[in-house]
matplotlib code that plots the C-alpha trace (Angstrom):
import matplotlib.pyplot as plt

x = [-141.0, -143.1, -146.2, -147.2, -148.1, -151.3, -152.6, -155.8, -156.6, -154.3, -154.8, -152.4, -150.3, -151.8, -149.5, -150.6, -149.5, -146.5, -145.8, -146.8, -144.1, -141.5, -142.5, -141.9, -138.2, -137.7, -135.9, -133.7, -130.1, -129.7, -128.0, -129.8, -132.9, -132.8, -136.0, -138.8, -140.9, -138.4, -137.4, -140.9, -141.5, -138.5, -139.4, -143.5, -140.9, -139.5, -142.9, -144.4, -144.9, -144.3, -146.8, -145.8, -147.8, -149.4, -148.0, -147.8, -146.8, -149.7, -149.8, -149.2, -146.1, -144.7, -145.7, -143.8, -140.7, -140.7, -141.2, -138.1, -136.1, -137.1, -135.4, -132.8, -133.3, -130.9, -127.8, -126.8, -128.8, -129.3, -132.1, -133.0, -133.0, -135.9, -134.4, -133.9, -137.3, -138.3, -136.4, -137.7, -141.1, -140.6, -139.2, -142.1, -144.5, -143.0, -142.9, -146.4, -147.3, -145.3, -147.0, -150.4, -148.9, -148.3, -151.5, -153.4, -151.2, -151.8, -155.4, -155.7, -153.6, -156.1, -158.9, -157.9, -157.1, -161.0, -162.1, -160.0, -161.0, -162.7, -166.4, -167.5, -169.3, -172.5, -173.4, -176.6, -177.8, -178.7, -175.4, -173.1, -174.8, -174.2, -170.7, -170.5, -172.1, -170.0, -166.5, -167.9, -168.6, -164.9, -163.3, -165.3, -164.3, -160.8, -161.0, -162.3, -160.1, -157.3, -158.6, -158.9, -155.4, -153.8, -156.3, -154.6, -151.2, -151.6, -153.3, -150.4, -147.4, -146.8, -146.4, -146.9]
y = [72.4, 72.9, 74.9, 73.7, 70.2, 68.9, 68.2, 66.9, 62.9, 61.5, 58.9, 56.0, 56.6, 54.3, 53.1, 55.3, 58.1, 56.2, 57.2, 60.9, 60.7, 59.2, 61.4, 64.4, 63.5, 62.3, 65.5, 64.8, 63.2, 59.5, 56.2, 54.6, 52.7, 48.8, 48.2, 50.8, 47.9, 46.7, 50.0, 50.8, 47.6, 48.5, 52.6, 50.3, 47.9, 50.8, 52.4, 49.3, 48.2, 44.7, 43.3, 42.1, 44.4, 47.0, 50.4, 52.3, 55.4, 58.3, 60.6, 63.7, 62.5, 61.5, 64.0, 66.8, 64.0, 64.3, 68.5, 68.3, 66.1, 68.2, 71.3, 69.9, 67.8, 65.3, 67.1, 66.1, 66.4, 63.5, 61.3, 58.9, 55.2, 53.8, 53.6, 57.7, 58.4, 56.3, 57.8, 61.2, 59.9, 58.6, 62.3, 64.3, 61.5, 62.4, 66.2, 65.8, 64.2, 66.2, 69.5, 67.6, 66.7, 70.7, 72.2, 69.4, 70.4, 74.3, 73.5, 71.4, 74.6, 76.8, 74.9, 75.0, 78.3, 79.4, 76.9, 78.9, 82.2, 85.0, 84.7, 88.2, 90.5, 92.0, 94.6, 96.2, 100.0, 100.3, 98.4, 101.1, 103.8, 102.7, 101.9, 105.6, 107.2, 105.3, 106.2, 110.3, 109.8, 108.5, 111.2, 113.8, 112.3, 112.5, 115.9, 116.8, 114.9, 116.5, 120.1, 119.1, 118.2, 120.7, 123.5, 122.1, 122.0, 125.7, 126.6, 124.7, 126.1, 123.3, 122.9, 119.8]
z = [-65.3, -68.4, -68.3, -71.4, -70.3, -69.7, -66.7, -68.0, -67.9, -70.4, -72.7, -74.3, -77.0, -80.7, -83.0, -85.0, -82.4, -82.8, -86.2, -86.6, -83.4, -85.9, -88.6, -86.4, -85.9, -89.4, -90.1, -87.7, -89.5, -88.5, -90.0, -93.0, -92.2, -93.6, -92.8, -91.8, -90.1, -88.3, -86.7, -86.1, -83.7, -82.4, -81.6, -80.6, -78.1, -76.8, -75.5, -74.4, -70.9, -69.4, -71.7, -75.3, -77.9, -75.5, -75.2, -72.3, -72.7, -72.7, -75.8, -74.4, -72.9, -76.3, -77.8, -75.5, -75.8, -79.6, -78.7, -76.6, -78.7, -81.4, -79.5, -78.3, -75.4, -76.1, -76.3, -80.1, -83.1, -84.2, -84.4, -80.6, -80.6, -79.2, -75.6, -75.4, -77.0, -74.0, -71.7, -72.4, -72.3, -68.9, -67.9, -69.5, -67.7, -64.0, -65.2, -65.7, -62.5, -60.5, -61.9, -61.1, -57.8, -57.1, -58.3, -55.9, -53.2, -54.0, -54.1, -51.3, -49.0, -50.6, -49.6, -46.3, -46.1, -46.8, -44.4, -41.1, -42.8, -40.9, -41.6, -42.9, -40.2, -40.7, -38.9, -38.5, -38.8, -35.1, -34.3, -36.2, -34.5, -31.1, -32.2, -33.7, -30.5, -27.9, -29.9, -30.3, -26.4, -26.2, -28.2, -25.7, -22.6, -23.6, -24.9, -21.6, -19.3, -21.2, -20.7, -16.9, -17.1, -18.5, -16.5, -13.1, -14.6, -15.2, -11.6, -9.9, -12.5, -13.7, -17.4, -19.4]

ax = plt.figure().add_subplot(projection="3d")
ax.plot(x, y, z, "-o")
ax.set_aspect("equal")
plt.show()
């Protein structure tokens, strides 16, 4: 998946979008254009949804299509019809979502995360010093229970 996608709320392509769209594939070799204004409600039909005159697809979606087709997306160099630039649309739009999709789902695991998290111990002066003195008692104790051991091992021969 791209990284280079927004994420961000998305608005609908304009016709206008429409056309700095076309313009940006005009370099790309295609048949002779009749008529300009017919292909151009053609390339609008293509990004339109279900209702007559109202297009659908968001801007930033066309505008990583054109990217792609642009790069070389489409396999062959040659400039899409109106169904492939919608096609790729549709592709960036469900790239788009699904990298939404992941950083929710990252965020929501993080989220969680900090909420089972350890809550940070404070301890107090007087606390660390009892801690301090009760492990230094510790350390004595077994230094001493050690020498008894090993003073007994020598009276009876034994070694250890």
């Amino acid at each position: 998946m791209s990284s280079t996608i927004s994420t961000e709320v998305v608005r609908t392509a304009t016709e206008r979008d429409v056309l700095v769209a076309l313009a940006a594939l005009n370099p790309l070799p295609r048949r002779a254009s009749i008529n300009p204004e017919l292909e151009f409600a053609a390339f609008r039909t293509g990004l339109e949804g279900k209702q007559l005159g109202i297009i659908v697809v968001a801007y930033a979606d066309l505008m990583a299509a054109v990217r792609a087709i642009v790069q070389g997306a489409l396999g062959h160099g040659y400039h899409p019809s109106p169904a492939e630039l919608r096609m790729h649309c549709d592709a960036k739009r469900v790239e788009r979502l699904e990298v939404g999709a992941a950083e929710r789902r990252r965020k929501a695991i993080a989220e969680e995360a900090a909420a089972f998290a350890p809550l940070p111990i404070e301890r107090s002066e007087e606390s660390k010093a009892r801690v301090k003195a009760a492990h230094e008692e510790f350390l004595r104790s077994h230094a001493e229970a050690k020498l008894n051991e090993t003073a007994r091992g020598f009276a009876s021969g034994v070694k250890r």
